[in-house]
N, CA, C and O atoms as a MOPAC input file, in Angstrom:
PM7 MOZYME 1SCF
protein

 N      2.52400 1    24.84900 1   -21.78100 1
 C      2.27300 1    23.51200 1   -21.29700 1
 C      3.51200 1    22.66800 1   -21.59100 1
 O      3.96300 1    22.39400 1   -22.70300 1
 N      3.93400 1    22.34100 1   -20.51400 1
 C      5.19700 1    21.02400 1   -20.59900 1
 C      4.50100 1    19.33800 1   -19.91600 1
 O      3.52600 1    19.14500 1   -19.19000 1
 N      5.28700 1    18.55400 1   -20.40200 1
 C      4.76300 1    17.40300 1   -20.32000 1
 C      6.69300 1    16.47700 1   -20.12000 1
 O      7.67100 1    16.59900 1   -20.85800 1
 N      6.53400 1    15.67400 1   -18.88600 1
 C      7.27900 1    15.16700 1   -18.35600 1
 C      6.87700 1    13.68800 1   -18.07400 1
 O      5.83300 1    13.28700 1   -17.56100 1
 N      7.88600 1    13.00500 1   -18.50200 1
 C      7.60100 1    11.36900 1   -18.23400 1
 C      8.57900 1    10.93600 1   -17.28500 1
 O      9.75800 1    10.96700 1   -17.63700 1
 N      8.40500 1    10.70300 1   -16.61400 1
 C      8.65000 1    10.47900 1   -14.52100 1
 C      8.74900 1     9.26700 1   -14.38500 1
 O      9.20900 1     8.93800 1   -13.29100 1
 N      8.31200 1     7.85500 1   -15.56900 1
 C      8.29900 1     6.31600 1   -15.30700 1
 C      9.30400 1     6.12900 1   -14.99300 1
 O      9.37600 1     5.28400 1   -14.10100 1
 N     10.61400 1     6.71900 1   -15.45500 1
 C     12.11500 1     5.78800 1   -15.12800 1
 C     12.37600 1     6.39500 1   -13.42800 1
 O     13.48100 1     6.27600 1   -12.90000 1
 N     11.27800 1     6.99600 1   -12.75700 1
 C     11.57600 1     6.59500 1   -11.48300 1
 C     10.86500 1     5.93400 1   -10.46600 1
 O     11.01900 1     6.06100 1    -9.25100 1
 N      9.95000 1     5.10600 1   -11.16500 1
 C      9.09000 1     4.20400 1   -10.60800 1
 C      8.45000 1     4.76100 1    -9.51500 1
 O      7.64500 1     5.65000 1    -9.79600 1
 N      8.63700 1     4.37900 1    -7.90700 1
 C      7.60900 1     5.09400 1    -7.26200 1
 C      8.26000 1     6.11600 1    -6.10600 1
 O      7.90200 1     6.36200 1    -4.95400 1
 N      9.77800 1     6.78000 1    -7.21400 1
 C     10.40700 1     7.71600 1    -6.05400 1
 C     10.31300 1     9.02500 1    -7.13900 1
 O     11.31800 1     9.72500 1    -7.26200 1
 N      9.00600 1     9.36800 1    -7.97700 1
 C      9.36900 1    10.47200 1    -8.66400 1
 C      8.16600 1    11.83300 1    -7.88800 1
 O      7.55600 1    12.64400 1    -8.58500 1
 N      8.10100 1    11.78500 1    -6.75500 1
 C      7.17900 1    13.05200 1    -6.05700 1
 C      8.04000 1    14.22600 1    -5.96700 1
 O      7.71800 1    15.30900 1    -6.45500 1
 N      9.23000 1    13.99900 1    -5.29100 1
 C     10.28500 1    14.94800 1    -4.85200 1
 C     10.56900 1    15.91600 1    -6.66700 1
 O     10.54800 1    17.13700 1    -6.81900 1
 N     10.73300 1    15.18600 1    -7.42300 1
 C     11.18400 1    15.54000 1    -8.67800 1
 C      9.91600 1    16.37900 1    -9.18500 1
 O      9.99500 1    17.59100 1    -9.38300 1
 N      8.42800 1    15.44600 1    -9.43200 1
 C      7.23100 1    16.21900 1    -9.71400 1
 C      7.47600 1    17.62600 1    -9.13600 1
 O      7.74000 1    18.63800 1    -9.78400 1
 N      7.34400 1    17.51000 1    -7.82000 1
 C      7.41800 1    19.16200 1    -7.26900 1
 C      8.32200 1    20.07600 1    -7.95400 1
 O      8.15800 1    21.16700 1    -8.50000 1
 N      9.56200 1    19.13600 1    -7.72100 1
 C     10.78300 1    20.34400 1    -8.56900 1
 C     10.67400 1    21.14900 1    -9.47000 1
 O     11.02600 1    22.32800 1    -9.51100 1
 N      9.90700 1    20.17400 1   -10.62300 1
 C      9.69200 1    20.74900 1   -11.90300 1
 C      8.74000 1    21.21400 1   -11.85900 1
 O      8.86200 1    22.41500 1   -12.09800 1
 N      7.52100 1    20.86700 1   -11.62900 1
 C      6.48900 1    22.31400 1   -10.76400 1
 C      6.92800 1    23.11200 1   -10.37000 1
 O      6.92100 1    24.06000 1   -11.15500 1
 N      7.39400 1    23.31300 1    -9.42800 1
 C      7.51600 1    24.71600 1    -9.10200 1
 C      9.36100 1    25.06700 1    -9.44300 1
 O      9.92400 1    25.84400 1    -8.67100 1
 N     10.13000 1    24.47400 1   -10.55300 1
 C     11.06700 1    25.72100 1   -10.74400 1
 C     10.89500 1    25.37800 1   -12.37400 1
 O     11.74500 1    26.17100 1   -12.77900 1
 N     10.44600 1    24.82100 1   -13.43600 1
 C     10.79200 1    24.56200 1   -14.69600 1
 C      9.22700 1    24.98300 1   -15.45500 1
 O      9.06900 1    25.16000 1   -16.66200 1
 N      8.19700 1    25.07700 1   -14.42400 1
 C      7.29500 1    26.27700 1   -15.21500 1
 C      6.99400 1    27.12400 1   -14.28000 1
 O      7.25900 1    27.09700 1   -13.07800 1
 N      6.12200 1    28.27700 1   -15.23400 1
 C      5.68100 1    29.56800 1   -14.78500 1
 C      4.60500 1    29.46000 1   -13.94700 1
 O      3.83500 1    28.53300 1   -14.20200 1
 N      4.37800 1    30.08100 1   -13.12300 1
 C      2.91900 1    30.68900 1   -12.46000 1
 C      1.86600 1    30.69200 1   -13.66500 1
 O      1.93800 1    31.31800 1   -14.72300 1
 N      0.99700 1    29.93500 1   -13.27300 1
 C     -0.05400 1    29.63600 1   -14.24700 1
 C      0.09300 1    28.87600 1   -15.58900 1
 O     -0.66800 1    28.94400 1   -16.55500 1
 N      1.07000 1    28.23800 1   -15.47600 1
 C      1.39000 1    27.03700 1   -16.92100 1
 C      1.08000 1    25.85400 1   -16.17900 1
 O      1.18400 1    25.64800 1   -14.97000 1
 N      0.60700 1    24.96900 1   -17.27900 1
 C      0.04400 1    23.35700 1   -17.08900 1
 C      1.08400 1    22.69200 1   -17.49600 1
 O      1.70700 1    22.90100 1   -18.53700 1
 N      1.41400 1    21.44500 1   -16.26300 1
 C      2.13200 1    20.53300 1   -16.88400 1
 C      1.86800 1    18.93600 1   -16.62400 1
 O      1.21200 1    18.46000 1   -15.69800 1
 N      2.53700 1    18.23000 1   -17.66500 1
 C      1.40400 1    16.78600 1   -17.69200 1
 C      2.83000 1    16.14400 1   -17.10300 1
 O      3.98900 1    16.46400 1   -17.36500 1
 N      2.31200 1    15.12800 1   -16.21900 1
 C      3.66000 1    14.60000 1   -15.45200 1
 C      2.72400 1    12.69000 1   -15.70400 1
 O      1.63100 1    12.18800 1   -15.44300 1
 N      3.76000 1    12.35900 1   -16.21000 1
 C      3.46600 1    11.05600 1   -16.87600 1
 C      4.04200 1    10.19100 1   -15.59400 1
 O      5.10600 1    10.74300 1   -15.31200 1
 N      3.87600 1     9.33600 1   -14.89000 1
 C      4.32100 1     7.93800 1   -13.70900 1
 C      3.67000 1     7.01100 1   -13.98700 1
 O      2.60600 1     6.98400 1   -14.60500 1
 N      4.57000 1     5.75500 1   -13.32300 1
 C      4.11800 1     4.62000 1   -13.54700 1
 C      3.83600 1     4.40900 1   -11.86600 1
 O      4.40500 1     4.73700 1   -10.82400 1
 N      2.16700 1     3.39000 1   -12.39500 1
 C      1.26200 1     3.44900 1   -10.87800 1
 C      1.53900 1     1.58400 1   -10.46800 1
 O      1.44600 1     0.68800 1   -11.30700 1
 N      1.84800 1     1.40100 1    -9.14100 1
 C      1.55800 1     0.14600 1    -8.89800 1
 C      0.54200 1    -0.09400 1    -8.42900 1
 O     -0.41100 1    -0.37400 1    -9.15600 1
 N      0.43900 1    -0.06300 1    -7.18200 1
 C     -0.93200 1    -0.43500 1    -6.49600 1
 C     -1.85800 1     0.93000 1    -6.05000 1
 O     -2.56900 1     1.20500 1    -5.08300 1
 N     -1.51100 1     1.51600 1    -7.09900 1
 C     -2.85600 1     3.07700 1    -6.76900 1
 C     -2.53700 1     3.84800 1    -6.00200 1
 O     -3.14000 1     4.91500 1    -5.89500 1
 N     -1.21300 1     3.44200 1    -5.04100 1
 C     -1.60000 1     4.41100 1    -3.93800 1
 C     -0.95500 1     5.53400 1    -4.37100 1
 O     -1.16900 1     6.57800 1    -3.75500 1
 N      0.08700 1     5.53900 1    -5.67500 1
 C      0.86800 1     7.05600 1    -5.99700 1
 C      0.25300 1     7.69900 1    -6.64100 1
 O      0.71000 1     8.78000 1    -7.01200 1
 N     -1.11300 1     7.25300 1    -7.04900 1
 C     -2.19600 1     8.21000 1    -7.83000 1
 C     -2.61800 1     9.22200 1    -6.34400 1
 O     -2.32600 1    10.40900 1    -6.20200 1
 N     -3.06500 1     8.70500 1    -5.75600 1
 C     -4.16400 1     9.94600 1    -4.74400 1
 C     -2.79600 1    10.43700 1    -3.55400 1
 O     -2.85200 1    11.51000 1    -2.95300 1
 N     -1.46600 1     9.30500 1    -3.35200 1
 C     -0.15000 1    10.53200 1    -2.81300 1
 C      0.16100 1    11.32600 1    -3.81700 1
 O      0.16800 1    12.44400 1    -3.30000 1
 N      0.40500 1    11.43300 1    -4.86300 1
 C      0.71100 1    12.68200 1    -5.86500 1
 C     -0.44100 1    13.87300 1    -5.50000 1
 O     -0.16100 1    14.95300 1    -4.97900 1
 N     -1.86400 1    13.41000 1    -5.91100 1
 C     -3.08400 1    14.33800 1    -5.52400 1
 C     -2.65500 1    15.17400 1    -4.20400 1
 O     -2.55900 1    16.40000 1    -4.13700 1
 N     -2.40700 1    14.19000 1    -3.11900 1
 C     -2.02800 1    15.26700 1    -2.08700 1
 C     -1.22400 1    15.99300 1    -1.95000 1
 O     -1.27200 1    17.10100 1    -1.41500 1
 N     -0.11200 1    15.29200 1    -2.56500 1
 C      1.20700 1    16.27800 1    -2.51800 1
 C      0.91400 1    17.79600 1    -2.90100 1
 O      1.09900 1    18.84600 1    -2.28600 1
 N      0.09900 1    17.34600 1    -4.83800 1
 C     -0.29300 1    18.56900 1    -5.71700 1
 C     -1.21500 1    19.71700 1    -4.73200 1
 O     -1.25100 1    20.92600 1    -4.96000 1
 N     -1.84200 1    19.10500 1    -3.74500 1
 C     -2.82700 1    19.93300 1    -3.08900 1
 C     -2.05500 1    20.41300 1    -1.67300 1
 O     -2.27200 1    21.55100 1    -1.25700 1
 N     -1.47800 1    19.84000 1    -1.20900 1
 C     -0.55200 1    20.76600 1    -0.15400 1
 C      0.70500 1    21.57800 1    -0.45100 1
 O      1.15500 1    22.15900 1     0.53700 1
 N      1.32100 1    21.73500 1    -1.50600 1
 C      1.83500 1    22.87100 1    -2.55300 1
 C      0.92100 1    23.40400 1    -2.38100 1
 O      1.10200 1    23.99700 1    -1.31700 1
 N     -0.13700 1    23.64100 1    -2.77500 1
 C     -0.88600 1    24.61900 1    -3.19400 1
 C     -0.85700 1    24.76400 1    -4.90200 1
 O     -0.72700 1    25.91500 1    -5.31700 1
 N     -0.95700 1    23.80500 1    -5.79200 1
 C     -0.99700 1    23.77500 1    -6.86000 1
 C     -2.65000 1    23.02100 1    -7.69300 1
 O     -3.21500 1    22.02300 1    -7.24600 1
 N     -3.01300 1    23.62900 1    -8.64100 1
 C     -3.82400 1    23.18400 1    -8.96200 1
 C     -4.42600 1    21.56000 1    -9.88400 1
 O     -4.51100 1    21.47200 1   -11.10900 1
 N     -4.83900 1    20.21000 1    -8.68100 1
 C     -4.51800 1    19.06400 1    -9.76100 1
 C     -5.90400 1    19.26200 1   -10.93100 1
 O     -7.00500 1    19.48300 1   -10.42700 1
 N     -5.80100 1    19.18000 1   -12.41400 1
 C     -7.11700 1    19.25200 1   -13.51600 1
 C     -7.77900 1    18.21700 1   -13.77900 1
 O     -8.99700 1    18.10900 1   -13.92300 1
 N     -6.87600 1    17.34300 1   -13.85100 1
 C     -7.31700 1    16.14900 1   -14.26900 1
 C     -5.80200 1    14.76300 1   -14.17700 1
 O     -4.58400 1    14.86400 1   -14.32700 1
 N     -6.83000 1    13.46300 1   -13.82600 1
 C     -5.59000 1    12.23100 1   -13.60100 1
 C     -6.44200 1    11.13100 1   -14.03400 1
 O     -7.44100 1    10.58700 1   -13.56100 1
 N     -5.72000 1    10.97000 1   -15.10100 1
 C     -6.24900 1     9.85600 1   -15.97100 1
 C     -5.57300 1     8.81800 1   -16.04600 1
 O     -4.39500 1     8.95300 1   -15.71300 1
 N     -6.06400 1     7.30400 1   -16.53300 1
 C     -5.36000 1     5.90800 1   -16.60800 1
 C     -4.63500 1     5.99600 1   -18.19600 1
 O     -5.28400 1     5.87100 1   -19.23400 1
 N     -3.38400 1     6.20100 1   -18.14100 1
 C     -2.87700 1     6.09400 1   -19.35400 1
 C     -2.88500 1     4.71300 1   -19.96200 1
 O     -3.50600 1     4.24500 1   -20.91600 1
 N     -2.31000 1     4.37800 1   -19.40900 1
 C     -2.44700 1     2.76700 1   -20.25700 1
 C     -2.30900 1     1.58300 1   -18.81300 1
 O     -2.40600 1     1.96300 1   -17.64600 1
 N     -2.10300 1     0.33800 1   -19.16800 1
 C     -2.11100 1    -0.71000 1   -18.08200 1
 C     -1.17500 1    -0.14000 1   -16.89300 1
 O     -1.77300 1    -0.21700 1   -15.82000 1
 N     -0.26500 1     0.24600 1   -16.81100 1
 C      0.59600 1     0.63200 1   -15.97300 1
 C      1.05600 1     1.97500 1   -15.64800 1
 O      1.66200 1     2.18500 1   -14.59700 1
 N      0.70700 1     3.25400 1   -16.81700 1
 C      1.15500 1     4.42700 1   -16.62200 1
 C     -0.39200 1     5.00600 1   -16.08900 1
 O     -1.51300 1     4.54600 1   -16.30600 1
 N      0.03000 1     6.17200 1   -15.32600 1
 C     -0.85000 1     7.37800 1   -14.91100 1
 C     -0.78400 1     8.96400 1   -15.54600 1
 O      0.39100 1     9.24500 1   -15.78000 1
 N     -1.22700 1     9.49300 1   -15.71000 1
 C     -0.71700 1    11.14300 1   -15.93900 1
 C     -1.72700 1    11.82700 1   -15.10700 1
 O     -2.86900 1    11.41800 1   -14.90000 1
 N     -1.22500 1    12.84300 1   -14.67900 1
 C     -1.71700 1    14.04400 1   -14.01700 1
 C     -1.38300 1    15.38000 1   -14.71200 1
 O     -0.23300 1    15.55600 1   -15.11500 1
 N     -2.57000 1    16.58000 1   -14.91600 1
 C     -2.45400 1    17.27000 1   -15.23900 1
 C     -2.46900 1    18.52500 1   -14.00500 1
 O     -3.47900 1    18.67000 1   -13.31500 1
 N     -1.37200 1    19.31300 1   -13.83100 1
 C     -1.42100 1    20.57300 1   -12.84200 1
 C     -1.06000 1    21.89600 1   -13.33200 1
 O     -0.40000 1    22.38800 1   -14.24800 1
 N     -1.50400 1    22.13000 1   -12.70900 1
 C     -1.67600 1    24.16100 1   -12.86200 1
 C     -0.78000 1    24.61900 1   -11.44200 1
 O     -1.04500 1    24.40300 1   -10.25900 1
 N      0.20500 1    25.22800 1   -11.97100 1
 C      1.49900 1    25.67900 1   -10.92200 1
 C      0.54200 1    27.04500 1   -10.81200 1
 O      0.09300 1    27.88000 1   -11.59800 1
 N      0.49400 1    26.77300 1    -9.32200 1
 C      0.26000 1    28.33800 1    -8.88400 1
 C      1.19600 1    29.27000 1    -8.05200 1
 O      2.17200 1    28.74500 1    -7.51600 1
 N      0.98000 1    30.62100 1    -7.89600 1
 C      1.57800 1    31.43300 1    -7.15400 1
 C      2.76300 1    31.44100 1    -7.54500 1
 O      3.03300 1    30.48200 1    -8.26800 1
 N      3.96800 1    32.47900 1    -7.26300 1
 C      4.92200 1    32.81200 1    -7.62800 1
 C      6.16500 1    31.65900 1    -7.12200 1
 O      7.34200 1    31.84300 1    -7.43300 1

């Protein structure tokens, strides 16, 4: 399990999420990707992104007033 904090790119860190999904863990490792949310909508675009990869989203919780985290399961090779 790796855990990545993504806030210092406010609402251009999707391209990067993926990256490190799929090249900085393994097939079947969890990783917690920490962003900062403005108006909600990069909570459920991340969800989709995570789901058209083909990666598994676990859980996306309200970190605090302004941060989000998402937890994913990198699948497939």
């Amino acid at each position: 399990m790796k855990r990545y904090d993504l806030r210092h790119l406010k609402d251009n860190f999707y391209d990067r999420m993926l990256e490190l999904l799929e090249k900085d863990l393994n097939p079947e490792e969890v990783g917690i990707f920490l962003f900062e949310i403005g108006d909600f909508s990069s909570v459920q675009k991340s969800a989709d992104i995570i789901k058209e990869a083909r990666h598994e989203l676990m859980n996306s919780l309200k970190f605090n007033e302004v941060d989000w985290t998402i937890v994913v399961k990198r699948r497939g090779n």
